[in-house]
C-alpha positions as a printed NumPy array, in Angstrom:
array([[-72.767,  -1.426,  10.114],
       [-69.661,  -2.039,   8.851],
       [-66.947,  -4.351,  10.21 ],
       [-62.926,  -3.811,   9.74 ],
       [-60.458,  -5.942,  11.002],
       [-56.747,  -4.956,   9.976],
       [-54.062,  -8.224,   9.76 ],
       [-50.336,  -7.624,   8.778],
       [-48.44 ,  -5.485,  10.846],
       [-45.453,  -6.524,  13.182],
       [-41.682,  -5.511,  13.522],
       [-39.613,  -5.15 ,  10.82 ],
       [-36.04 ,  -3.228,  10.218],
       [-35.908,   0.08 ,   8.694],
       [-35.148,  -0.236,   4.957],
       [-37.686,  -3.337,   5.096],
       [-41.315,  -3.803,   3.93 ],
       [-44.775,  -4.696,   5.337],
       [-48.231,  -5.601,   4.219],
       [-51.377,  -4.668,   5.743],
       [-54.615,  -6.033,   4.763],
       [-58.218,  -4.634,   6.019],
       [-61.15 ,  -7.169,   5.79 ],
       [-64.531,  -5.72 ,   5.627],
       [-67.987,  -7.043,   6.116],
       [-71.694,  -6.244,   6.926],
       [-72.313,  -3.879,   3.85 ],
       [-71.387,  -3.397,   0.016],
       [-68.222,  -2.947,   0.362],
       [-67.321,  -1.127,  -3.216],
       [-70.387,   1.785,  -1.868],
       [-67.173,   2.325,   0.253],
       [-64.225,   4.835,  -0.118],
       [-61.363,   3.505,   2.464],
       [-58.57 ,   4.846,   4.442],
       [-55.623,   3.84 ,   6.286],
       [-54.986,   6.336,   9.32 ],
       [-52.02 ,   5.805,  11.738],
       [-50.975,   7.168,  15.319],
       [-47.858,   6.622,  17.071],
       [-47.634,   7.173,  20.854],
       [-48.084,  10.864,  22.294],
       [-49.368,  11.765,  18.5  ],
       [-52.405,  12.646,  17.051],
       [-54.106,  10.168,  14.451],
       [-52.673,  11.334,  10.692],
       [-53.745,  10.332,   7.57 ],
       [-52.004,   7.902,   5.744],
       [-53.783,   7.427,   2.245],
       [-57.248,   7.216,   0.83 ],
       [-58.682,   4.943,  -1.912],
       [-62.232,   5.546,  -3.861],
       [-64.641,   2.955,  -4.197],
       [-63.61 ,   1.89 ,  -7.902],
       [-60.041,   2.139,  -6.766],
       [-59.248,   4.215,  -9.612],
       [-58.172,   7.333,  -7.3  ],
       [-55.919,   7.698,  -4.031],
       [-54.361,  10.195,  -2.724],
       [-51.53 ,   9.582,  -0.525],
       [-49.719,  11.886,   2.47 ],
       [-46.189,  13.311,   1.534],
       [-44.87 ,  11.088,   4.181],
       [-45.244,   7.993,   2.705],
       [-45.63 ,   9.083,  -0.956],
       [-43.681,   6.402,  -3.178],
       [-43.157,   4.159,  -0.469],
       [-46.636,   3.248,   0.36 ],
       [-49.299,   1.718,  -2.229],
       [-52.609,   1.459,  -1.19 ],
       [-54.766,  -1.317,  -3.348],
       [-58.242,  -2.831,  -3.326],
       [-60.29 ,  -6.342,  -3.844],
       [-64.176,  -4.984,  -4.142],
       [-64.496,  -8.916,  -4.963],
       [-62.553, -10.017,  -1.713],
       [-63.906,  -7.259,   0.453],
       [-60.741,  -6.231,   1.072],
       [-58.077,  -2.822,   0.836],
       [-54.531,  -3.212,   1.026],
       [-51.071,  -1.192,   2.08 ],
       [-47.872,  -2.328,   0.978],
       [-45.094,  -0.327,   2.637],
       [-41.796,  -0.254,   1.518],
       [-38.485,   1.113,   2.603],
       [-39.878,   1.553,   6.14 ],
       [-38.268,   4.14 ,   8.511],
       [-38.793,   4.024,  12.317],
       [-41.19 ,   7.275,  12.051],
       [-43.466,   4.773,  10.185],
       [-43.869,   3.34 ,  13.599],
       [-47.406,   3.311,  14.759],
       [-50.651,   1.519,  15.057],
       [-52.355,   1.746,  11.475],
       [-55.83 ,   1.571,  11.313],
       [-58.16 ,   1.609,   8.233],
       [-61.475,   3.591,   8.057],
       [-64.754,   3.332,   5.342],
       [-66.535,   5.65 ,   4.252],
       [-69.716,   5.702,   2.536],
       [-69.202,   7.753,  -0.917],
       [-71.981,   8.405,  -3.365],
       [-68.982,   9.339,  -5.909],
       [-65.838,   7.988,  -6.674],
       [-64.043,  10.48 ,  -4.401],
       [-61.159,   9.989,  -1.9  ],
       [-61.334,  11.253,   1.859],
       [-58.68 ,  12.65 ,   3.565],
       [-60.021,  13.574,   6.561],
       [-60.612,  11.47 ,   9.665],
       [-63.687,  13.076,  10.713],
       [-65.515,  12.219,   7.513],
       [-64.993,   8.187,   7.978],
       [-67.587,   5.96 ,   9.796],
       [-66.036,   2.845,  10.417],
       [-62.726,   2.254,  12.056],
       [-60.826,  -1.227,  12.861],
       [-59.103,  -1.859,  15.569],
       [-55.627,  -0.917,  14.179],
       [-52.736,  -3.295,  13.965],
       [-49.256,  -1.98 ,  15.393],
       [-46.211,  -1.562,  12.805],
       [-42.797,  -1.015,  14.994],
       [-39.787,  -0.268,  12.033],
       [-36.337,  -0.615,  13.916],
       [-33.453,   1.37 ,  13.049]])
């Protein structure tokens, strides 16, 4: 088993940034690709971005391509997702996902990940 717990999100303006941070624990974490997944009220859950285990690929959603980094600590245990320039249809609760990878591959889609936290809600004003 695998644990997640997301920390970061909260209410910011449009225009402004956040940082999201996903702790794991229970297994290796760096056997792990990870993914941060969001879904905003009356949507389905979207991909967001991906990150191999090294942390030497992603692969990010046009939506938030160049505003979004994802980033990883395989000595902390931990992925990150700095937003920037944050519009209101950012606005959701943003969960990250792991996903046991024999290669150094990212995931894009939902179905494939294991382990989900319990999301953390980002509201961008306008």
């Amino acid at each position: 088993q695998v644990q997640l717990v997301e920390s970061g999100g909260g209410l910011v303006q449009a225009g402004g940034s956040l940082s999201l941070s996903c702790a794991a624990s229970g297994r290796t974490f760096s056997n792990y690709a990870m993914g941060w997944f969001r879904q905003a009220p009356g949507n389905e859950r979207e991909f967001v971005v991906s990150i191999s285990r090294s942390g030497g690929r992603t692969f990010y959603a046009d939506s938030v391509k160049g505003r979004f980094t994802i980033s990883r600590d395989n000595a902390k245990n931990t992925v990150y997702l700095q937003m920037n320039n944050l519009k209101p249809d950012d606005t959701a609760v943003y969960y990250c996902a792991a996903v046991l990878a024999i290669g150094d591959y990212v995931w894009t889609g939902g179905y494939k990940y294991n382990y989900w936290g319990q999301g953390t809600q980002v509201t961008v004003s306008s």
